[in-house]
N, C-alpha and C positions, 0 to 999 in steps of 0.2 A: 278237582285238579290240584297237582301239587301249588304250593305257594311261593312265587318268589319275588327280590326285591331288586330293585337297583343299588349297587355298590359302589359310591364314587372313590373314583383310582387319581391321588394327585399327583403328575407328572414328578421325579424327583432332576428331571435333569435342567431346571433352572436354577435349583438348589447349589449341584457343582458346578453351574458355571459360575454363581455367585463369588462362592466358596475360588472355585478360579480366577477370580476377580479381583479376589483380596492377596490373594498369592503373588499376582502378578505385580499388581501395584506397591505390594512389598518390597518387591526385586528391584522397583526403578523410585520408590519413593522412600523418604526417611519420615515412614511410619511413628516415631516416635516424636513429632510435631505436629498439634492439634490441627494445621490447616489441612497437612497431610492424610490423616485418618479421619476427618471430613469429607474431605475427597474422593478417599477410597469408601467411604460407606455408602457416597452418593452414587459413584459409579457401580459397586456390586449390587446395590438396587436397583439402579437405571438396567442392568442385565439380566436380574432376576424377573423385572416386568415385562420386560422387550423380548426374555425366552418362555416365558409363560403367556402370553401372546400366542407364541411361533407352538407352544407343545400346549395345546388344549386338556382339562379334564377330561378322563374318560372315564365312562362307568359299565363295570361289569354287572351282568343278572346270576346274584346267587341264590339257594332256595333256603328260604325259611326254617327252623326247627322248630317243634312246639318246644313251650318253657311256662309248663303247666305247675312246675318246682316237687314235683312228681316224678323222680326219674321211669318207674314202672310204669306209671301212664304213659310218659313219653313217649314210651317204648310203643307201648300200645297202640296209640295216636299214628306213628309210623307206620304201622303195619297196615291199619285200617287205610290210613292215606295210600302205600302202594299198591292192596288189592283194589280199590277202589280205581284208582289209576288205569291197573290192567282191567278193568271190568268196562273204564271209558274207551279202551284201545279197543277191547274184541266186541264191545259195542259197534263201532266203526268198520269193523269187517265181518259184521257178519248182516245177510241182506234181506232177513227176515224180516219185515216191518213189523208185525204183530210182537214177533221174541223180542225185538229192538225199543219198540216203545214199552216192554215191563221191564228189560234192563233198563232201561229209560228212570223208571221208580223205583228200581234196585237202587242204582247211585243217589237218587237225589236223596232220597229215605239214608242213607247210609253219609250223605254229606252232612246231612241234619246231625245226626248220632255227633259225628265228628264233630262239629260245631260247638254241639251241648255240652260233650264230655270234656272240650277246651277248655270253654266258660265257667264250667263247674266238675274239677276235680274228682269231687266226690260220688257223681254218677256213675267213675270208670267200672264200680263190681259189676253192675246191670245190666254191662253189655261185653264182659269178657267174654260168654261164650261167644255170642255172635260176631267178635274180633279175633277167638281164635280158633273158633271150627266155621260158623253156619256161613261167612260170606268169604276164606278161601277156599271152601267147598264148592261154593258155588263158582266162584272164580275159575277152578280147577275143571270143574262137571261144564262150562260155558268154552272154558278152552278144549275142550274134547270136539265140543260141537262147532266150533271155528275151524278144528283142524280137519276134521270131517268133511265142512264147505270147501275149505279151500285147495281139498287134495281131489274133490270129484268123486269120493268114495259115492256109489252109487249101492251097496251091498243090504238085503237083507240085515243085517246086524246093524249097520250106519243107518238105516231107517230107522229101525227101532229106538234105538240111542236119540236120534234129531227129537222125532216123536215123541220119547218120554219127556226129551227135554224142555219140548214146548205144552205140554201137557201140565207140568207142574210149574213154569213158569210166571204165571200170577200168580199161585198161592206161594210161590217161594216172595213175589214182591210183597204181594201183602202181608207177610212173618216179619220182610224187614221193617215195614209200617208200621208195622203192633209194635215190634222193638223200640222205632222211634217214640210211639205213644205211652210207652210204660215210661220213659225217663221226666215224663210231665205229671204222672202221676201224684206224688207227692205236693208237686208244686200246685195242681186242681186241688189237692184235698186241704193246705197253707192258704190258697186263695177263696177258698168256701169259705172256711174259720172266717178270717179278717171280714171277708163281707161279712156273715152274721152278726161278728161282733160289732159293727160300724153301724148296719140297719138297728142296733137295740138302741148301739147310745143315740142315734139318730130321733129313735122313735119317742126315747126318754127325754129328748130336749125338744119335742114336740116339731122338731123341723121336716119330718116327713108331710104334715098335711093329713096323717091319721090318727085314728084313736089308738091308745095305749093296747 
């Protein structure tokens, strides 16, 4: 789902009344004597607490951008976030359970990706095509099949179309799986190394418990 945050909004209208405060008390006091702009600094405080009180903070929900320092991923990031988004919507309307729980593994598999490609930058080549063909395709080919439910098409052709499209419907979730599992790849073959390298010295300072 998209990301979003709370935004705190500080009221500004204790500010002019402060700011009205001091106006005012300029008009009836002779500001240029220290008792006097005393006075008035106590009083436009005493107004700026007493109307911040009376106007509470309020906070807006705005959403998130990624800030990968990558403008082209960014970009990328975006898009993946809103087809994923419409893949949670026509998830929700469509009342297949079987089709429902593989989009089910479409998004989480494709939440993953997003996740990874945040964290690390440099994953984004691995999955350009699948951010800009294999998952609005399927977004596109899912909305065919939502619009087909929801208008009662009962047609020869609109059977065929539902049909196909639950027919390939695991193997498309399982594509986005693999997808996820290739962006680990490197990282199984960096965390193999390190272990061997770690079981030698290990073995070499005799702290294993076996022979050399």
């Amino acid at each position: 789902m998209s990301r979003f945050h709370e935004k705190k909004i500080k009221p500004v209208l204790p500010l002019y009344l402060a700011a009205a405060a001091w106006l005012i008390c300029g008009l009836v006091l002779p500001l240029y004597r220290l008792w006097a702009l005393g006075l008035t600094a106590l009083v436009s405080l005493g107004v700026y607490l007493a109307a911040g009180r009376l106007c509470p903070t309020r906070y807006r929900v705005v959403e998130v951008g990624f800030q990968t320092g990558a403008e082209d991923v960014d970009q990328m990031l975006e898009g993946i976030q809103k087809n994923l988004d419409a893949l949670h919507t026509l998830n929700q309307a469509i009342p297949d359970p079987q089709l429902s729980g593989y989009m089910d593994r479409m998004e989480q598999a494709g939440r993953s990706i997003l996740a990874q490609v945040e964290a690390h930058p440099d994953k984004a080549p691995a999955v350009r095509r699948f951010a800009n063909h294999y998952l609005p395709d399927i977004v596109r080919i899912l909305s065919t099949y939502a619009e087909l439910v929801r208008g009662g098409v009962k047609g020869e052709n609109a059977q065929r179309i539902k049909d196909q499209i639950n027919q390939n419907a695991q193997t498309i979730a399982q594509a986005f799986e693999n997808q996820l599992d290739t962006l680990f790849a490197a990282q199984s073959l960096d965390i193999s190394t390190d272990l061997t390298v770690l079981d030698t010295i290990l073995r070499a300072q005799g702290l294993t418990g076996q022979d050399l």
